[in-house]
C-alpha positions in Angstrom: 0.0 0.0 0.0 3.1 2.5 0.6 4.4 2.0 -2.3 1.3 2.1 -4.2 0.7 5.6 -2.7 4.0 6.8 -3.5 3.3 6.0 -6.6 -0.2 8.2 -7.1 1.9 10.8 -5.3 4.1 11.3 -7.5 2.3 11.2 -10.6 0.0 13.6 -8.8 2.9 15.4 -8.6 4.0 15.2 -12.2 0.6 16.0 -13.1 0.8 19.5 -11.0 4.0 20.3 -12.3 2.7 20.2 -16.2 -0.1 22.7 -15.0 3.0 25.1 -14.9 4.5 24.7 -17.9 4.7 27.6 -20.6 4.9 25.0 -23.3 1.5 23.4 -24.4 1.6 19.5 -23.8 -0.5 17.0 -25.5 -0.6 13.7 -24.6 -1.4 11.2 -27.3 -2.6 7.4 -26.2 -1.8 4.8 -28.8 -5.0 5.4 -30.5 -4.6 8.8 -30.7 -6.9 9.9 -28.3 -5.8 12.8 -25.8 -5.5 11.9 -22.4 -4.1 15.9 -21.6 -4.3 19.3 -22.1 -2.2 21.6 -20.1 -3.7 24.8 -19.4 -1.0 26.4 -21.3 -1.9 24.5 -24.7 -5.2 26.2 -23.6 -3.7 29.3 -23.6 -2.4 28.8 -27.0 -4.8 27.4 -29.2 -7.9 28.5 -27.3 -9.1 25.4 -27.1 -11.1 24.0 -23.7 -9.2 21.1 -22.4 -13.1 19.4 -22.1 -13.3 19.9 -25.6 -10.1 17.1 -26.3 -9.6 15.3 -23.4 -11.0 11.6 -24.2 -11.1 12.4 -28.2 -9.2 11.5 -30.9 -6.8 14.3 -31.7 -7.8 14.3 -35.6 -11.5 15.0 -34.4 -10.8 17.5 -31.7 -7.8 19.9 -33.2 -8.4 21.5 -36.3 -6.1 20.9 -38.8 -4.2 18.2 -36.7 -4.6 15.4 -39.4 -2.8 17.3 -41.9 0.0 18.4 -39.4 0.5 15.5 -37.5 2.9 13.5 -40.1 4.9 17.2 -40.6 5.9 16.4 -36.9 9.0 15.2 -35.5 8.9 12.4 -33.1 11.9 11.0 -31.2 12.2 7.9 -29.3 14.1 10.2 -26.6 13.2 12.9 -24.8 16.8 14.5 -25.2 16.7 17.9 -25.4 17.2 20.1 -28.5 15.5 17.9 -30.8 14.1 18.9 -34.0 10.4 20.4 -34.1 8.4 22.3 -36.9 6.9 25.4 -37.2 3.4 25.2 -38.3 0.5 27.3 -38.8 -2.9 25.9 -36.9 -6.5 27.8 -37.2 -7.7 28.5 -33.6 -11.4 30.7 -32.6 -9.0 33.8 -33.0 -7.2 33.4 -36.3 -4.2 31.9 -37.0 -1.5 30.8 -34.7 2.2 29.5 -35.4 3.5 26.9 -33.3 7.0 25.1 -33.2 5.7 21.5 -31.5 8.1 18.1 -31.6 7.1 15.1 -29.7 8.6 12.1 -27.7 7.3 8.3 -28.4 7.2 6.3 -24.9 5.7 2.9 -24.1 2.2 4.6 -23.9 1.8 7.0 -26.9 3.4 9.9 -27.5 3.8 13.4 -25.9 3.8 16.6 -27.8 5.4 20.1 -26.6 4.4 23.5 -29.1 5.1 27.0 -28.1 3.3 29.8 -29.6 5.9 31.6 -31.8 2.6 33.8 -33.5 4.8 37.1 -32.1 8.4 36.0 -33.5 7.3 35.1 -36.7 5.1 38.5 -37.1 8.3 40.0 -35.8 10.6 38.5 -38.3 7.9 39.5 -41.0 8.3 42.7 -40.5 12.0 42.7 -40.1 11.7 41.0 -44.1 9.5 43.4 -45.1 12.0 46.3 -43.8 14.8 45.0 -45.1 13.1 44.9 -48.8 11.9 48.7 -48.3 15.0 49.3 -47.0 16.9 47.6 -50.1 14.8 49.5 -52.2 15.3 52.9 -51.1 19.2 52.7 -51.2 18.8 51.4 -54.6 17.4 54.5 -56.1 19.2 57.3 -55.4 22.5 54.7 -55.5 21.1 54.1 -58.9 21.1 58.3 -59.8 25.0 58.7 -58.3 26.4 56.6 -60.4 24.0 57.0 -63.3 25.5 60.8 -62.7 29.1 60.0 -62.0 29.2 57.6 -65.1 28.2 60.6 -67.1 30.5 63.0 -66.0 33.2 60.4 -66.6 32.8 59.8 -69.8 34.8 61.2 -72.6 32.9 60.9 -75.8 30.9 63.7 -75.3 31.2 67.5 -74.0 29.2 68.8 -71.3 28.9 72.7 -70.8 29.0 73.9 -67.1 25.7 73.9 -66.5 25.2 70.4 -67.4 28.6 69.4 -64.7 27.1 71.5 -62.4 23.5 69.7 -62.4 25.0 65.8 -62.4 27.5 67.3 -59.2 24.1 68.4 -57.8 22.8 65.7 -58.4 25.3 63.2 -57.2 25.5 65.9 -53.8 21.8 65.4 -53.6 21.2 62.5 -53.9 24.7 61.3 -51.2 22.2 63.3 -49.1 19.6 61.0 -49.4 21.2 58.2 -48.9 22.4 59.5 -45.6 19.4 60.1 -44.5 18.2 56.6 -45.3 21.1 55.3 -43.6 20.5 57.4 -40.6 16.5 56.0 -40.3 18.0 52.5 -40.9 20.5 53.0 -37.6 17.8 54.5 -35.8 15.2 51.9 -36.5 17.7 49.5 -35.4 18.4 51.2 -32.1 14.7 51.9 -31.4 14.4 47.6 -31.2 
C-alpha cells in the first residue's frame, strides 16, 4: 500500500507540475486519443481542455490530421530535438507553433510553443529590409547614373550640365544618408 501511494503521489505530482509549464503538452494514447491538455496549450490554441480530453486528436484539433505527419517524433526525450513550425487555425485566427514530440511505451507526448509574435516580428523585419533595399537602390542608382556621365569622354558637357549631375550626385549622397540614418535608428529603437 506505501508504495502504491508513492506511486499516485508522485504522478499527482507530475501531473501538478505540467499545469506550470509555458509549453503546451499534448498527450497522445496509442490510438490517438488525448488523455491531456495543459492549461497552457489552452492558452495557446484557445481550445477548452473538455473539448479534447478523451477524443481523438484528428476530431478535436483543427487541422491536426494534416499536421501530425509534418511532426517530428523522437524515441528520446533528449533535449534540442528537432520540431516544426506550423500554422494551426484557432477561434482567434491563426496561430504558429513550433511543436516536436517524444514516443514512450504509452503514446506519444507533444510540446508546441506559440511563436505567432516572432514570426510576425521577423515579418516585419523582411519586409524592412526589402523597403529598405529599395530605397538605397534609387538614389545609389542616380549617383552613379551621374558620375558615369561626367566620366565619360565621348561627349562635352557645358557647365551647367557638370554642375547639375555634381548636384545631383550631392543630392542625392544626401539622401542616402538620411536613409542610412533611419536605418540606424530603426535598429536602435528595437
Amino acid at each position: 500500500r506505501a508504495r502504491l501511494y508513492r506511486e499516485v503521489e508522485e504522478r499527482s505530482d507530475a501531473a501538478k507540475v505540467l499545469e506550470h509549464v509555458a509549453d503546451g503538452v499534448l498527450l497522445l494514447d496509442r490510438n490517438g486519443v488525448v488523455r491531456l491538455w495543459n492549461p497552457a496549450a489552452k492558452a495557446i490554441t484557445f481550445i477548452e481542455a473538455n473539448d479534447v480530453v478523451g477524443r481523438t486528436a484528428t476530431e478535436a484539433i483543427p487541422g491536426w490530421k494534416d499536421a501530425v505527419d509534418t511532426v517530428p517524433v523522437s524515441a528520446s526525450p533528449s533535449p534540442g530535438h528537432d520540431e516544426v513550425l506550423i500554422p494551426i487555425e484557432t477561434s482567434r485566427g491563426e496561430r504558429w507553433i513550433a511543436i516536436a514530440g517524444v514516443r514512450f511505451f504509452g503514446g506519444t507526448v507533444y510540446a508546441f510553443r506559440d511563436l505567432t509574435d516572432a514570426r510576425h516580428l521577423e515579418q516585419i523585419k523582411a519586409d524592412f529590409i526589402a523597403t529598405a533595399s529599395h530605397e538605397l537602390r534609387t538614389p545609389l542608382a542616380a549617383v552613379y547614373g551621374a558620375a558615369q556621365t561626367l566620366l565619360r569622354h565621348d561627349f562635352a558637357l557645358d557647365e551647367t550640365g557638370r554642375e547639375r549631375f555634381v548636384s545631383l550626385i550631392a543630392d542625392e549622397s544626401e539622401r542616402l544618408g538620411r536613409i542610412v540614418n533611419e536605418i540606424l535608428l530603426a535598429n536602435q529603437l528595437e
